[in-house]
C-alpha positions in Angstrom: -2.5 -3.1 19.4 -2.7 -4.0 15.7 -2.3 -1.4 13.8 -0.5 -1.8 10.3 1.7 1.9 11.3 1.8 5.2 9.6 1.3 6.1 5.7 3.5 4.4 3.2 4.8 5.7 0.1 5.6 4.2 -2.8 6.1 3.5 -7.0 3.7 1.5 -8.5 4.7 -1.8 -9.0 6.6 -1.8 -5.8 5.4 -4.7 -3.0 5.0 -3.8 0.8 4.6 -6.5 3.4 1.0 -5.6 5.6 1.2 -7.0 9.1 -0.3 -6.2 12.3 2.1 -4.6 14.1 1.5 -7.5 17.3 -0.5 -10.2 15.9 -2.1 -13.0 18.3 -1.3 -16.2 16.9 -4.8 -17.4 17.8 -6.7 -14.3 16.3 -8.5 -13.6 13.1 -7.3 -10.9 10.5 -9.1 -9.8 7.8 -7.6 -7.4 5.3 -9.3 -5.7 2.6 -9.1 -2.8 0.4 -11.4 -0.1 1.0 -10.3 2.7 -1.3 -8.3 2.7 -3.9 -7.7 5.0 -7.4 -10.8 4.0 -10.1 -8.6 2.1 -12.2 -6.7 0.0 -9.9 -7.4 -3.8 -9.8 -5.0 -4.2 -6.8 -5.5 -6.6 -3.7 -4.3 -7.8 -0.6 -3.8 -11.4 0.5 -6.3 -13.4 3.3 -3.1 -14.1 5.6 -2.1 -11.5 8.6 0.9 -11.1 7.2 0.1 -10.4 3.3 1.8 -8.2 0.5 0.4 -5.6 -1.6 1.7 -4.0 -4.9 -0.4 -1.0 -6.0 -0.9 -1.1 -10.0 -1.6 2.7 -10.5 -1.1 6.0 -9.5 -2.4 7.1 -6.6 -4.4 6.9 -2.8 -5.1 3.7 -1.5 -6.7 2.5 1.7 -6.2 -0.9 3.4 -8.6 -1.8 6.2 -7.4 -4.2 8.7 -10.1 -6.2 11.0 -8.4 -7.6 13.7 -9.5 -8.5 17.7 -9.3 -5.0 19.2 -10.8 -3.6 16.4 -11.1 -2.1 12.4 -7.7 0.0 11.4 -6.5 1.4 8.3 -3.3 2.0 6.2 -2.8 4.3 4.0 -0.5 4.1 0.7 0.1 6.7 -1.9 1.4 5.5 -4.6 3.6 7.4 -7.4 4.2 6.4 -11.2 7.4 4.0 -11.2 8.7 6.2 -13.8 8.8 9.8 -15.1 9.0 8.7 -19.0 10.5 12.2 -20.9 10.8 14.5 -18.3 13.9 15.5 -17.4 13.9 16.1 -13.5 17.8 17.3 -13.9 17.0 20.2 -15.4 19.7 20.7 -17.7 18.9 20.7 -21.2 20.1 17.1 -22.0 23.2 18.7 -24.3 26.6 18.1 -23.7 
């Protein structure tokens, strides 16, 4: 079997490592992405192992063709940081 595993969550700007999760050394691979949030320019490598970093907020899908057949990944990926908000919830006085 060569499914990439369950959903991944993540900040933006963050890299995860795509692999099949038993790749034949002699088989072809072919990752791609097939959804991803409209103002993303985020890819994936050509290698079976790759790495992908998502550049914006939001759902992304990675397909994976591999020899038993298409899968897909799915990634949501939050802001890498929440600029003026204060997830405390104190005041911010001393």
């Amino acid at each position: 079997m060569h499914h990439p595993g369950p959903p991944r969550f993540m900040s933006t700007g963050e890299t995860t490592q795509l692999a099949p999760r038993d790749p034949d050394p002699g088989g072809s691979y072919e990752w791609r992405v097939v959804t991803a949030p409209p103002d993303s320019d985020a890819t994936v490598g050509e290698t079976p192992v790759t790495e992908f970093t998502p550049d914006v907020p939001g759902r992304y899908r990675i397909g994976l063709a591999a020899p038993d057949g298409d899968h897909a990944l799915t990634i949501r990926a939050f802001p890498a940081a929440y600029e003026g908000v204060d997830v405390a919830g104190g005041s911010g006085e001393a």
